[in-house]
N, C-alpha and C positions, 0 to 999 in steps of 0.2 A: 504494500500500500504506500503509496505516493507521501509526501509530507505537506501540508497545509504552505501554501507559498506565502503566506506573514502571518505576521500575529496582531496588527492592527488593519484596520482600513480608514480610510477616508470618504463619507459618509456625507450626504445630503444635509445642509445647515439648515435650523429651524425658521420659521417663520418668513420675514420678508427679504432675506439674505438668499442669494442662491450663489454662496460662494462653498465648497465643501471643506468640509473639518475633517480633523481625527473622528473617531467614534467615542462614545461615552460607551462603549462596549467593546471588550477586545473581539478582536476574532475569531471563530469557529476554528479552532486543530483539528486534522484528522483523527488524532490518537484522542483528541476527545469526541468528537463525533463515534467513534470507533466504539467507545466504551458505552456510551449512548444507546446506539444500536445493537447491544448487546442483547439488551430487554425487547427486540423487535426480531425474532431468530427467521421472519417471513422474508427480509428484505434481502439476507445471506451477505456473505461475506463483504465489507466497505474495499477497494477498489482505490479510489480519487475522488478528492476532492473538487470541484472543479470551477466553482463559482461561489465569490461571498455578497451577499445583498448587502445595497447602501443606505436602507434605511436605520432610521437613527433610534429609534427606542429597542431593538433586540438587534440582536446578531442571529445572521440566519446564512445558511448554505446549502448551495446541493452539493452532496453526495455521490455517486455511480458505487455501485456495488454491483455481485453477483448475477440480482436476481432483477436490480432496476433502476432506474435514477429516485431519489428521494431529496427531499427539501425539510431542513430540519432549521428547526427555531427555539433559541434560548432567550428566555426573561429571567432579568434578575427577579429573586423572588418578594423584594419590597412591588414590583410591579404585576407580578402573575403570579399566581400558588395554581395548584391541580385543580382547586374546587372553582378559581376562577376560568380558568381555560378548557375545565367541562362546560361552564355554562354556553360558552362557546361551540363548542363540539357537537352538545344537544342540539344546539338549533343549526348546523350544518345536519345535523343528521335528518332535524324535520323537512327541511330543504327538500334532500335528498329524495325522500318517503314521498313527495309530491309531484317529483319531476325538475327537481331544480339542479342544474351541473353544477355543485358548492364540491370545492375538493375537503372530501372528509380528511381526519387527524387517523391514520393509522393506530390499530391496539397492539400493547402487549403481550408480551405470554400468558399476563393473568389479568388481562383484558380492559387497560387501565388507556386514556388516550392522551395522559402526558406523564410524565417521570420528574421526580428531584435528584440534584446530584451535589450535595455542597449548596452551598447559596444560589443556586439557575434551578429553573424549571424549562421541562424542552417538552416539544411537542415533534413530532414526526407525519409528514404527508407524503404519499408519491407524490410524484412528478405531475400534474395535470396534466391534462388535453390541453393542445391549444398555442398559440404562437405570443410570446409575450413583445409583444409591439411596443410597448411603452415602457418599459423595463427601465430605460435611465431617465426618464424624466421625471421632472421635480415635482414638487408639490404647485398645487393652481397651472397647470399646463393643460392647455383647451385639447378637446380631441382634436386629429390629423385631420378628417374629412366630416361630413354631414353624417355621409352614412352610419360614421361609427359612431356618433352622438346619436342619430333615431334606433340604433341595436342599443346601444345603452340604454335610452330612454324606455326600450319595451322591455328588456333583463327585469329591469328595475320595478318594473309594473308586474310581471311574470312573481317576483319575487313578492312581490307586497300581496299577492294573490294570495300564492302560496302560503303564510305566514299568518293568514285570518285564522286560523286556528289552533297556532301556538298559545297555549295557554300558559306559559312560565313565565313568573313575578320577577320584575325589574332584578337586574345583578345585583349583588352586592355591592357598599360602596367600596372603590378600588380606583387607583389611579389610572388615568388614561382609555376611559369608557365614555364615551358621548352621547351621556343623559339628555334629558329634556327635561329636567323637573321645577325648573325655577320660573323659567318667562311662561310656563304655560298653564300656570295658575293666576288667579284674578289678583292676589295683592304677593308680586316676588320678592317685596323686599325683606318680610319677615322667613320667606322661605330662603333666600339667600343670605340671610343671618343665622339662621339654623347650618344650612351647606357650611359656611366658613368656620363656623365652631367644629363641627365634625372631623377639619379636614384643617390638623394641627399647623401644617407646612403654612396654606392658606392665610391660614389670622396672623400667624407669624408676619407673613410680607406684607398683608393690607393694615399691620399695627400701627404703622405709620402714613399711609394710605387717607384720603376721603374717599375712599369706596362708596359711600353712600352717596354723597352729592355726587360723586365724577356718574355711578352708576342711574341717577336719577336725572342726567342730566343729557347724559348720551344716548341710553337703552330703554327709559321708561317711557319719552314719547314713542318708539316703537311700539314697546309695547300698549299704550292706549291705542293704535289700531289696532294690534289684532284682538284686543279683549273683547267686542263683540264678536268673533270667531269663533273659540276656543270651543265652544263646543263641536266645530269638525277635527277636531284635535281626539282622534277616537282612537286610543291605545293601542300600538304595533308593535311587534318587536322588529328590527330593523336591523340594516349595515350599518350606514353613520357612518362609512367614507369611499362614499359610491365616487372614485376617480377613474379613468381609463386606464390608470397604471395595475391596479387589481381588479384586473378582467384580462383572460386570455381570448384571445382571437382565432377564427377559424382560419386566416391566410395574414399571407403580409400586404395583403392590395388596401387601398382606399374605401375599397368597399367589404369590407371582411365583417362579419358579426359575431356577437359574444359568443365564446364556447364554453367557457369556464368561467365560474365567481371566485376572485381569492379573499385570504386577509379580513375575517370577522371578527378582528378584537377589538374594535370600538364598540361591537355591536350591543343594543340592549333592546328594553321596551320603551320607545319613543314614541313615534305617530308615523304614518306614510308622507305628510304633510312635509316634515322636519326630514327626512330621509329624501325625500327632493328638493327643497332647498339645500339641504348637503349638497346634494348632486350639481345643484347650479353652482352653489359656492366653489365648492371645488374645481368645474370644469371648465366655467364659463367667463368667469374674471379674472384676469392676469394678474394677482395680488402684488407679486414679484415686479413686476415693468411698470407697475403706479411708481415704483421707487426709483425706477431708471429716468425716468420722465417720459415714458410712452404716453400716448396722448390714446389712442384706441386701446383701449383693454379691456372690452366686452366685447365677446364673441355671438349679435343675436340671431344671426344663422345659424352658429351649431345650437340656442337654446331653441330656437323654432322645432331643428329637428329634434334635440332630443323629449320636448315638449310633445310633439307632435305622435313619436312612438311610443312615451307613455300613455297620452291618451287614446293611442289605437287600442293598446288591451285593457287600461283602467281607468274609464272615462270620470273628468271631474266636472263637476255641476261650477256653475258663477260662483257661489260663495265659496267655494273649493279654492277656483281663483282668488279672490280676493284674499281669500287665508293665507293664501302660499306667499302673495306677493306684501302680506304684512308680517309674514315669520320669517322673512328669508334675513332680514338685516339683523334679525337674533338670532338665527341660526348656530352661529360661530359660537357664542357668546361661553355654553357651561363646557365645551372641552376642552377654551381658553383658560377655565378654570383649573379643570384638571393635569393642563401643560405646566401650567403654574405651580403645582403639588409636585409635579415631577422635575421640574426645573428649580427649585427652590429645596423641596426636601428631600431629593433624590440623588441628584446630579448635583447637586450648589452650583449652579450654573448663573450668575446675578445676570448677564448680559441675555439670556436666553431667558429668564424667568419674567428678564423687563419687555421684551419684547414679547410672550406671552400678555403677559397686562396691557401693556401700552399698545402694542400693535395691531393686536390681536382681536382682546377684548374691547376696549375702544377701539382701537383706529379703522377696524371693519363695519363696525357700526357707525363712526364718525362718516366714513366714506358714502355712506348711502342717501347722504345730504347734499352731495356733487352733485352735478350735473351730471355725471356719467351715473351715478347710482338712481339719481328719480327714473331720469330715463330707462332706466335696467326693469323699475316696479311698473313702472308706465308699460312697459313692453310687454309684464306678464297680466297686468289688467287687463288689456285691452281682448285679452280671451275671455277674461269674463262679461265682456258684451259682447262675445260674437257667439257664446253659449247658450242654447233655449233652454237647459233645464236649470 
């Protein structure tokens, strides 16, 4: 067996930086992968190592062994334990049971679909279906063509199908899961005083903070549109970072469609509502080129398409519209939280935990006050008057 060709990598920077770092996580070894897969005797002998991913909260690689390629992933265990990364597993499983192509977590010999080893928790997948097209792109990178934003758009709708009758109660709390529980209640600020107590890192950094005025001042008129909504706000459990980089593809052309769902560890019980605004957040504004001084950085032809393919399989009524286009500017807002727990109590990272807060939490929501951002809600209103139902 081959030897792991480093022991760090250089790893996608958070937030509105697209310059790459070291890792807050070493590298995957082969002699640790090796040991690893020890607990997984189906996958046979490890081979090479041959590829480390550059995302930044785990460390993750593939494998070639024996019997096939596999893609294994370590969290340190402040951020994943087993019981968190079941939760996850189950609803890849209900996926599955539905018709959905979610690459399940391979089991053990004693049937277990992640392992501890020292302070990591790993998880083990084959190899998916599918051609990963998007592999190195960052974070807020629009899809390549139309087409793969209306396959996105109907995954997404396919999935939210699916998912009506998962009946498992929100995750535990745990850092780096993209809740919904604060802006989608009628008064959040006493629920986002309760969130920060809970979530020691949290109060720690907003000690010194006006969180309450900065937050009252930025996010609660959002929030007063959508509070007449909230009742289409009807419990889902969800992906919560529907990007084109976690989704394999059936070919490498322009026109290729989803073949595979990857990457479910934001996931929780949200709404569908919030799981597509993710989807535009993520896909459809260049958050990254607001800071270069690009002047276009709304993509509203690939939102038409991928608007348009969710609504071919999961049609929304006008108020549906109206909802989306008043949660989309809180969207961002509790997993900016969460980045914060992990950037501050995890990582002690000050320059990444400010731009969590600052950039993030505010400065996404501050943006939607632009001209480029009215125009962005202006553009998903205007479906809710071209809607009869």
């Amino acid at each position: 067996m081959e030897a792991a060709s480093h022991h760090l990598t250089r790893v996608l920077s958070h937030g509105m930086n697209a310059d790459t770092v070291i890792s807050d996580w070493p590298a995957l070894t082969s002699a640790e992968v090796a040991r690893i897969l020890l607990h997984y005797p189906q996958v046979g002998a490890p081979q090479r190592l041959v590829w480390h991913s550059p995302r930044p909260f785990s460390a993750g690689c593939v494998m070639r062994t024996a019997n096939m390629e596999v893609f294994v992933k370590r969290h340190h265990l402040s951020v994943r334990d087993i019981a968190g990364l079941s939760e996850e597993h189950r609803f890849i499983d209900h996926l599955r049971q539905r018709g959905i192509a979610a690459s399940p977590a391979l089991t053990t010999a004693d049937g277990a679909t992640a392992v501890t080893d020292d302070h990591w928790t790993y998880e083990v997948h084959a190899l998916a279906s599918g051609v990963d097209l998007y592999r190195d792109a960052v974070s807020w990178t629009p899809f390549s063509s139309p087409v793969h934003a209306h396959a996105a758009g109907q995954a997404l709708a396919q999935l939210h199908l699916a998912a009506q009758d998962y009946d498992a109660p929100a995750r535990q709390a745990q850092t780096l899961v993209s809740s919904f529980s604060i802006f989608s209640q009628a008064d959040p600020l006493p629920v986002l005083q309760r969130y920060i107590e809970h979530r020691p890192a949290v109060a720690d950094y907003l000690a010194h903070r006006s969180w309450r005025e900065e937050t009252a001042a930025t996010l609660m008129p959002f929030h007063a549109q959508l509070l007449p909504y909230l009742d289409e706000l009807t419990p889902l459990w969800t992906h919560n970072d529907w990007h084109a980089s976690n989704l394999l593809w059936t070919d490498r052309s322009a026109a290729a469609g989803v073949e595979t769902i990857l990457d479910f560890g934001l996931s929780d019980r949200t709404c569908a509502l919030h799981d597509l605004a993710t989807a535009i957040e993520r896909n459809i504004v260049e958050w990254l080129a607001i800071q270069e001084g690009k002047t276009e950085v709304v993509h509203h032809d690939l939102l038409d398409a991928m608007l348009d393919g969710y609504q071919a399989v999961r049609p929304l009524s006008a108020r549906q519209w109206r909802a989306l286009a008043a949660l989309l500017p809180l969207v961002h807002a509790e997993f900016a939280l969460a980045e914060l727990a992990y950037f501050h109590g995890i990582t002690h990272s000050a320059k990444n935990a400010a731009l969590a807060y600052n950039t993030y939490y505010l400065g996404h929501a501050t943006w939607f006050n632009s001209a480029d951002g009215q125009a962005l809600l202006a553009h998903i209103l205007r479906r809710a008057t071209s809607t009869q139902v």
